[in-house]
C-alpha positions in Angstrom: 0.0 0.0 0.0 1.2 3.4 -1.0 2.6 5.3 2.3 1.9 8.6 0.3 -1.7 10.2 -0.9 -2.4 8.4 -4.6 -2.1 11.7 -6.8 1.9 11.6 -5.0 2.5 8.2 -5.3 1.7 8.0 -8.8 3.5 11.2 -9.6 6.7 9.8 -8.0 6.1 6.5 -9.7 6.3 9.0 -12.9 9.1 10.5 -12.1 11.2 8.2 -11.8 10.4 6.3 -14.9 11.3 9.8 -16.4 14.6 9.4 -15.5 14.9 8.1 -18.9 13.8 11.1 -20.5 16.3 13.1 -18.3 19.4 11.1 -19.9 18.2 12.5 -23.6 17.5 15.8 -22.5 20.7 16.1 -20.7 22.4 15.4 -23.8 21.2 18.1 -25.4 23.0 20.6 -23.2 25.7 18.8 -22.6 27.2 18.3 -26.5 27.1 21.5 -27.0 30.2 22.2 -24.3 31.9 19.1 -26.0 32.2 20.1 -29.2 33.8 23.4 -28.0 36.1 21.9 -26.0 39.7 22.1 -27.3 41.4 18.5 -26.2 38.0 16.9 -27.5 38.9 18.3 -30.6 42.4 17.0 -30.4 41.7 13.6 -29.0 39.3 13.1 -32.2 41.2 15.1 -34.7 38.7 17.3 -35.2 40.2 20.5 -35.0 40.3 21.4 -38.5 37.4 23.8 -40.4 37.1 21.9 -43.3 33.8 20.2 -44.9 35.0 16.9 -44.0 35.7 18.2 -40.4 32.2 20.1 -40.0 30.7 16.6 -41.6 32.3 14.2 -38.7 31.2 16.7 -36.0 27.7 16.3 -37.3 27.9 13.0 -37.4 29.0 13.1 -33.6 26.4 14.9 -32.7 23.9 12.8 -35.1 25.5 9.5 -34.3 23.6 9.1 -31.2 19.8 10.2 -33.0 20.8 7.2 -35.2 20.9 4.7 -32.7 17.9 6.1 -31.0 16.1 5.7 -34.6 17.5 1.8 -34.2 16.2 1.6 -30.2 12.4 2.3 -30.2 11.3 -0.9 -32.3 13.2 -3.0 -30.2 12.2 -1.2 -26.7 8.5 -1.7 -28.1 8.9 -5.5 -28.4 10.7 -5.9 -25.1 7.5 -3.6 -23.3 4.8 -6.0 -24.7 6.9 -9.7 -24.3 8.1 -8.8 -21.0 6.8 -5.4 -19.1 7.5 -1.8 -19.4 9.7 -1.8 -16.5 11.9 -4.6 -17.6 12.3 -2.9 -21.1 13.2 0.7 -19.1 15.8 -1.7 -17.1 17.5 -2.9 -19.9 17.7 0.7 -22.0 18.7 1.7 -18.9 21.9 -0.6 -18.8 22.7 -0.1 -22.6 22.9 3.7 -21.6 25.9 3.0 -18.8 28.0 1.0 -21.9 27.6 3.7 -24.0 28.6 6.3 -21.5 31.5 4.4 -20.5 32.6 4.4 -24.2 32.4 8.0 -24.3 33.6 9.2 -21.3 37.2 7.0 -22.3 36.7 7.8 -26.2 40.5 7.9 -27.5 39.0 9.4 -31.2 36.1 10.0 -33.2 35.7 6.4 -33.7 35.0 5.8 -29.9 33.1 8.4 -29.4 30.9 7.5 -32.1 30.1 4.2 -31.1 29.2 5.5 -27.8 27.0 8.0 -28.8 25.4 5.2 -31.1 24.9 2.7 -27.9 23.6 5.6 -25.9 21.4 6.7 -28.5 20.1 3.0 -28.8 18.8 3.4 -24.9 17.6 7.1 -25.5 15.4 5.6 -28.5 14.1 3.1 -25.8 13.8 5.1 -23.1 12.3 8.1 -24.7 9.2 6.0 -25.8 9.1 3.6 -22.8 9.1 6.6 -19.8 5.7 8.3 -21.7 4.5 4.8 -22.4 4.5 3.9 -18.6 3.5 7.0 -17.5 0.6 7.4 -19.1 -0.3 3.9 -17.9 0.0 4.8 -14.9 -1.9 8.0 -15.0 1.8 10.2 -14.7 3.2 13.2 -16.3 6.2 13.5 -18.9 9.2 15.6 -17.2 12.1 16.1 -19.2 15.4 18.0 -17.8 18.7 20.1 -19.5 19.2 23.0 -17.0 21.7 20.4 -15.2 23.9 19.4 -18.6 24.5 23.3 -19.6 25.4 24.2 -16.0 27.6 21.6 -16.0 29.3 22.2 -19.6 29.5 25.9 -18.4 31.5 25.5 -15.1 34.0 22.8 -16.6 34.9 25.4 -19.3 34.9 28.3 -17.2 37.1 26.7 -14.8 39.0 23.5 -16.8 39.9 25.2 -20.2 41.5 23.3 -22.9 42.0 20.2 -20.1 39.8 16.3 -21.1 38.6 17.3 -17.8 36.6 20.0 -19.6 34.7 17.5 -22.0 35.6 14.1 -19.9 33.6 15.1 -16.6 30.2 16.4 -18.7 29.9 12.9 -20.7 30.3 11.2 -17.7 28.3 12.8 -15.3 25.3 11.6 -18.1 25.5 7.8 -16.0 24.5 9.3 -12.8 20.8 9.1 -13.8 21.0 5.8 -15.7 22.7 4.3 -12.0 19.4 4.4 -10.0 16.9 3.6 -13.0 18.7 0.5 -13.9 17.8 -0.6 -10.0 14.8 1.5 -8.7 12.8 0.7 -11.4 12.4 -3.0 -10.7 10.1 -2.1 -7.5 8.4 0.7 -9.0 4.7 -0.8 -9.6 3.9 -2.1 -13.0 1.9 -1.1 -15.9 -1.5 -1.6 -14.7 -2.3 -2.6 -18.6 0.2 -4.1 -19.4 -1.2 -6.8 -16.8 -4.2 -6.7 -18.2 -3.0 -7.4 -22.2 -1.4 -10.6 -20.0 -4.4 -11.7 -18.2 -3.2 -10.9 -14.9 -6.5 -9.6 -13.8 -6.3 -9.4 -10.2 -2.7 -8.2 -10.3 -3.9 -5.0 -12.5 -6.4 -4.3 -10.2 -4.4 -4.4 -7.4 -1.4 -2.0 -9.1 -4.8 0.3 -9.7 -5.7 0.5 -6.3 -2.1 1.4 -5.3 -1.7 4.1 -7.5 -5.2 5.9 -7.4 -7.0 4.6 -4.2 -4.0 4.0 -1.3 -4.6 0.1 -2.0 -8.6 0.4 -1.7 -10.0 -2.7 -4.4 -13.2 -1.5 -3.5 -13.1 2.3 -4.4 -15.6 3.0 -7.1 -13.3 4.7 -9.3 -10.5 2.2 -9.3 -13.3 -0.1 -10.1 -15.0 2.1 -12.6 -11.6 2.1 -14.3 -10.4 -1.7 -14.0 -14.1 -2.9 -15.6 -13.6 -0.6 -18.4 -10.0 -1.3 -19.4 -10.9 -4.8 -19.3 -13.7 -4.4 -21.6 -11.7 -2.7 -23.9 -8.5 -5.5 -23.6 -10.8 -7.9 -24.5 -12.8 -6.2 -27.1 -8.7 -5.6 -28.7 -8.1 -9.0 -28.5 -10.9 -10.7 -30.7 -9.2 -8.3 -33.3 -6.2 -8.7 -35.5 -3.1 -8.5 -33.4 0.6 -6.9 -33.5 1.5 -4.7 -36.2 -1.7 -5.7 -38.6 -3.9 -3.8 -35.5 -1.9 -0.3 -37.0 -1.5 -0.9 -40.8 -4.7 -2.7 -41.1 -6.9 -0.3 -39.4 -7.6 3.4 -41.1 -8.3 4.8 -37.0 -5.3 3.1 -35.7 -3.4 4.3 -38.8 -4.5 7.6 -38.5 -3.2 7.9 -34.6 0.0 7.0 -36.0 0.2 9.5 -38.8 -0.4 11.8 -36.3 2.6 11.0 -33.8 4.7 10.9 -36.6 3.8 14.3 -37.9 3.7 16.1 -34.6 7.3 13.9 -33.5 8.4 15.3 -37.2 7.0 18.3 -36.6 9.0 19.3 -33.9 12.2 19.1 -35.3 11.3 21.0 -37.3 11.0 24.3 -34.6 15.2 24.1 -34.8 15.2 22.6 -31.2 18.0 20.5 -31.9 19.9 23.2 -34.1 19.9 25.9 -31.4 20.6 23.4 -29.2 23.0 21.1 -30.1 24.7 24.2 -32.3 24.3 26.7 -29.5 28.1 27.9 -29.5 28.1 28.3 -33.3 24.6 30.6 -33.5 25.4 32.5 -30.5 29.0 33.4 -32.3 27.4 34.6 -35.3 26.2 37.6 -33.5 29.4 38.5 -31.1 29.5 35.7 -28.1 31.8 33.8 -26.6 32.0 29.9 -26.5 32.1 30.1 -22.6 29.3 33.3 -22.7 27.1 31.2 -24.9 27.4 28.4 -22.4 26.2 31.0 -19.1 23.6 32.1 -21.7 22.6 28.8 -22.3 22.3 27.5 -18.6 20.3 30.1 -17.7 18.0 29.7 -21.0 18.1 26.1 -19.4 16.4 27.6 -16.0 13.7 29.1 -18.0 13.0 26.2 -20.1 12.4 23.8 -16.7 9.8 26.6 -15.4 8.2 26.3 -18.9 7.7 22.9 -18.3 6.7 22.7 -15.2 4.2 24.8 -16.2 3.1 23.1 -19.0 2.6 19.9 -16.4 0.5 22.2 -14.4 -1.8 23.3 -16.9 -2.2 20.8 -19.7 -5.5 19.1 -18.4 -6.9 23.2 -18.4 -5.4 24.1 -21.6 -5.6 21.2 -23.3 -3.1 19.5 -26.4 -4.5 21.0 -29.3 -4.1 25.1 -28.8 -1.1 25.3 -27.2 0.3 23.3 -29.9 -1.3 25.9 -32.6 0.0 29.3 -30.7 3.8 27.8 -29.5 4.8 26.9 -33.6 2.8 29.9 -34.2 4.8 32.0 -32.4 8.4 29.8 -32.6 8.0 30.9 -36.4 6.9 34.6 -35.3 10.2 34.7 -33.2 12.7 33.2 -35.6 11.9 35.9 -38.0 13.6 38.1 -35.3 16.1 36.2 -35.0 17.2 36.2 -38.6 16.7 39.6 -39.0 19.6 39.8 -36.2 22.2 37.4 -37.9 21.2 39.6 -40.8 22.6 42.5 -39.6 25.4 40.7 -38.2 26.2 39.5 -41.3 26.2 43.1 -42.9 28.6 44.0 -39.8 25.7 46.6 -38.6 25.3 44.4 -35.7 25.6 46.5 -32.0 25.4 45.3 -29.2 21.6 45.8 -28.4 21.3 43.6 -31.5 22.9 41.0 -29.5 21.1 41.3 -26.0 17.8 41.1 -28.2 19.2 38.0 -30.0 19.1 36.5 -26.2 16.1 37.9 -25.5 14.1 36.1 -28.2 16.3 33.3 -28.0 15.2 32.4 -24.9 11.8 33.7 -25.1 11.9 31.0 -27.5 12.7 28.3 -25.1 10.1 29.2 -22.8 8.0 29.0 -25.4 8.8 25.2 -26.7 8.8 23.8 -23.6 5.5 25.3 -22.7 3.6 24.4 -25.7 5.8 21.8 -27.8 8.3 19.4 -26.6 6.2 17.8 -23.4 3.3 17.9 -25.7 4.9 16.1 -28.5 6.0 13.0 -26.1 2.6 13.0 -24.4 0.0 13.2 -27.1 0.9 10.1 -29.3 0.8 7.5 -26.4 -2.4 9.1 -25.5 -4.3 8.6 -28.3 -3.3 5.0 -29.3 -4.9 1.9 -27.6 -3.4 -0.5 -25.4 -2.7 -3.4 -28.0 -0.9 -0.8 -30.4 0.6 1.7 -27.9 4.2 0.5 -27.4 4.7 -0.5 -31.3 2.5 2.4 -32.1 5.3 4.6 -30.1 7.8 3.4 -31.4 6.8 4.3 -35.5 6.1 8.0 -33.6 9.7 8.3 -31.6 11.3 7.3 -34.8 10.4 9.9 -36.9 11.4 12.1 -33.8 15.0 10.5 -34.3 15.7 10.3 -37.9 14.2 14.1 -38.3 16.9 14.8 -35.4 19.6 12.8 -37.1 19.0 15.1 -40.2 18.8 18.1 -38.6 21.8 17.3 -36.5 24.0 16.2 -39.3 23.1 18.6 -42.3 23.1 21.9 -39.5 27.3 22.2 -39.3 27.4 22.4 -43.0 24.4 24.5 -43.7 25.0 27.2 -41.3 28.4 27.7 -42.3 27.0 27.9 -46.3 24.1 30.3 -45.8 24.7 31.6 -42.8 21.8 33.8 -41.5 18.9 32.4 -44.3 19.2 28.7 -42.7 16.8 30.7 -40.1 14.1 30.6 -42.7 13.5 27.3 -42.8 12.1 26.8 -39.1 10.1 30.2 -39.8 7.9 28.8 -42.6 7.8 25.3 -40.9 6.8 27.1 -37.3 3.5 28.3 -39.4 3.2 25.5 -41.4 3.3 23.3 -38.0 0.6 25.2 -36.6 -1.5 25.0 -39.6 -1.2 21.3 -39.6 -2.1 21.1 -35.8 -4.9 23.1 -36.4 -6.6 21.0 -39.1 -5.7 17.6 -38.3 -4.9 17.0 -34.5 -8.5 16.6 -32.5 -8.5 17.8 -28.7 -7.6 14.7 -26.1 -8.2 16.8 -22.7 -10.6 14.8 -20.5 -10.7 11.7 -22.3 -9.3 8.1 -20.8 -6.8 6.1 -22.4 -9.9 3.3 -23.1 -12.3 5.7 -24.7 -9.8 7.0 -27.6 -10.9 4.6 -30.5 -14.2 5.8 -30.1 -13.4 9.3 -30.2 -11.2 9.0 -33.1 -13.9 6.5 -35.0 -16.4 9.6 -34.5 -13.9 12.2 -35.2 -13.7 13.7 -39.3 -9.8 13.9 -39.4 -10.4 17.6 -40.3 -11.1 18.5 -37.2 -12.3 22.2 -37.8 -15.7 20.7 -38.9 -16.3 17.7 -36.8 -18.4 17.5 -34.1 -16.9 16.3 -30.4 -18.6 16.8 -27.3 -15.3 18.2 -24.5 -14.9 16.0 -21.3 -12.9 17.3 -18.3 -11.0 14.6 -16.2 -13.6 15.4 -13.2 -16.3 14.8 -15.6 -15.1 11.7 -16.5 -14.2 10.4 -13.1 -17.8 10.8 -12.5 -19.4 8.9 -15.4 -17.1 6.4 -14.2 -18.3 6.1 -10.4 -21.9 6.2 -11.6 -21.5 3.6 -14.2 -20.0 1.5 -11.1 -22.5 2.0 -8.7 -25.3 1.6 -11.6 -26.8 4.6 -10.5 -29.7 5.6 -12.7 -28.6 9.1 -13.7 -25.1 9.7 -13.5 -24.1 11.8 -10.5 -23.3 15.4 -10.9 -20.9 17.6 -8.2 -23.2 16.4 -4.8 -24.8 19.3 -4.8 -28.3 17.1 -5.7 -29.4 14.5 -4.5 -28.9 12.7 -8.3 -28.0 9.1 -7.8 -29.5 8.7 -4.3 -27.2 9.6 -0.9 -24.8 6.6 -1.8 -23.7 8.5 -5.1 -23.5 12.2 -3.2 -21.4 10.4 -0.8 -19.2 9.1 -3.2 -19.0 12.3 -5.6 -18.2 14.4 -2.3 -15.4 12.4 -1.2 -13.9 12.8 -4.6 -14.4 16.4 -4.6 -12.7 16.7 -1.6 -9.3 14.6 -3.1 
């Protein structure tokens, strides 16, 4: 029984299977540093400017996108044969070989092949942490602030020594330690034992995360009779793979994840930053500047986050998706305008402050209303016989769109310079005209219910017809529907459903 109230319990339970999640987004900021970092460049033979040089680097950085690409089909096949937490366990120990590999990389070969085994677990766990967390009824929580923090002090303070880029790549297999051992007695997918037929066991891992251990609660109840209808409803139906491409709904939800995964790579996340030393220099900074600037862009991007887990069940999927690539294409027109000037050597140095400014307005902005979003929605949406191969089609098109903007970046920014900036403006609007016609509001619905929604759903969703559910409206259908109450009960105010279902619905109110 859970020592803590259920909403905490299942949030921790959440956490730490987004531990995962932390290793990717820690190399984000943490490259960055590296590829600054003078003996790195010397241990690899990488300190030359040529295209071949600029190509490698990319591939460094891409190497690792790659193997993600590789991980997610296999992470999906180990979830369903043998639990979500087993599959996070074994991403989890790929992830300490290919940090180990990096940290004592003697060249470019090396350091390739442990960014590719790292990547390989980052494909995994990137897929598995939303998969079990929506499962479990848990929020997505991705870090970086740490990696640039860490890139900026060892540069500040170990110039030019392997300590500078040795201690970063390293200090990435601190979070992989405890996930490789905590996760084993973290509670499993309560689904996942239900696609197994482990009835009682499901019901039991429900309790513990939404009712302090209670079978009997109403909700839990509500919840356990309704995933079990729909688990056994998905099993009389084709399974595996034939479930997605033989199914136009199923087929759809993909599409989806793999335009919005897509999508997002397409905001220049990954060029500004795995590139940030590079942009930042085009308009007057410092390597070790750009690296402050980026730890505290790193600050602001956890707020936006946090706030995004605060209010996505108020706000919804669908508009902050809309107005974030909206205004990410709005903002990089500033931003080009800037290099522009650089460029033209007009530049001052209010120029470059406002570069900053939008920069990380920018950031705030993505991690607000894009990047939690974009790992949340497609598990969402997808049913529990496709969602961890399902996933795995969406996380690769995440990967291989990083992989391309990661590798063709180094060369195209030192080709055209400012104008590579008009790419992600056209694709920030085009983004958020392709949200807006095709990506239907999720807020309020349960994982169970989304095949009907989507069946009833016109895929333009400007002119279909949905009737919006908040969670607390749901939660009551539920506790009705399990105390067959002949109307469903409403706040408590009434007495609709008799004193039994007031009861019930007032206790709830109060958790």
């Amino acid at each position: 029984m859970a020592r803590f109230s259920p909403k905490i319990y299942t949030l921790l339970c959440g956490c730490f299977a987004a531990l995962g999640s932390i290793l990717f987004s820690y190399d984000l900021g943490v490259i960055a540093s590296v590829l600054e970092a003078p003996d790195f460049l010397r241990t690899t033979g990488l300190e030359g400017k040529d295209k071949q040089t600029l190509n490698y680097i990319g591939f460094i950085t891409s190497s690792m996108l790659l193997g993600a690409f590789v991980g997610c089909i296999p992470a999906s096949l180990i979830a369903d044969a043998f639990s979500r937490r087993i599959a996070i366990t074994v991403g989890a120990a790929i992830f300490l070989v290919g940090g180990i590999l990096q940290t004592a990389a003697n060249g470019k070969g090396m350091m390739m092949a442990g960014r590719f085994f790292a990547g390989i677990a980052i494909g995994q766990l990137s897929l598995l942490a939303p998969l079990y967390q929506s499962e479990i009824s848990a929020f997505p929580w991705h870090r970086r602030g740490v990696a640039s923090w860490i890139g900026y002090g060892v540069t500040k303070n170990n110039l030019g020594t392997a300590l500078q880029w040795r201690l970063p790549l390293g200090f990435q297999m601190v979070p992989a330690v405890p996930l490789l051992f905590v996760t084993l007695v973290l509670p499993e997918s309560p689904r996942w034992l239900m696609i197994k037929g482990r009835e009682e066991e499901s019901l039991t891992v429900l309790a513990q995360l939404h009712s302090n251990g209670d079978v009997h609660d109403p909700l839990v109840l509500g919840e356990f009779h309704e995933m079990r209808e729909k688990v056994r409803e998905e099993a009389a139906t084709t399974s595996g793979w034939g479930q997605i491409f033989r199914n136009a709904d199923n087929l759809r939800k993909v599409m989806l994840g793999v335009i919005l995964q897509f999508s997002v790579q397409m905001t220049g996340v990954s060029f500004i930053q795995y590139y940030a030393p590079r942009v930042y220099a085009a308009v007057g900074y410092s390597t070790e500047t750009t690296l402050l600037l980026g730890s505290l862009s790193g600050v602001l991007g956890i707020l936006s986050q946090l706030s995004c887990v605060l209010f996505i069940d108020k706000t919804g999927r669908r508009w902050p998706l809309i107005i974030g690539n909206s205004l990410s294409g709005f903002l990089y027109i500033f931003l080009m305008w800037i290099s522009y000037k650089f460029n033209k050597d007009e530049g001052s140095e209010t120029m470059a402050r406002a570069f900053v400014a939008v920069n990380w307005l920018w950031n705030m902005i993505f991690s607000a209303c894009i990047g939690p979003i974009s790992w949340a929605y497609p598990v969402e949406i997808m049913n529990t016989a496709i969602r961890a191969k399902g996933t795995a089609l969406t996380s690769m098109a995440c990967w291989i769109s990083n992989f391309m903007i990661g590798q063709v970046s180094p060369d195209a920014f030192a080709a055209v310079g400012w104008k590579y900036y008009l790419l992600f403006v056209i694709c920030g609007f085009t983004n958020a005209f392709v949200m807006w016609a095709l990506f239907p509001e999720t807020r309020g619905r349960t994982l169970e219910e989304m095949d009907h929604y989507f069946a009833t759903t016109h895929w333009f969703v400007p002119t279909a017809k949905t009737d919006h559910l908040d969670a607390a409206a749901r939660e009551r259908e539920l506790i009705s529907r399990e105390l067959q109450l002949d109307t469903p009960v409403d706040d408590g105010k009434g007495d609709v459903g008799g004193e039994k279902g007031v009861a019930v619905v007032r206790e709830y109110a109060e958790k």
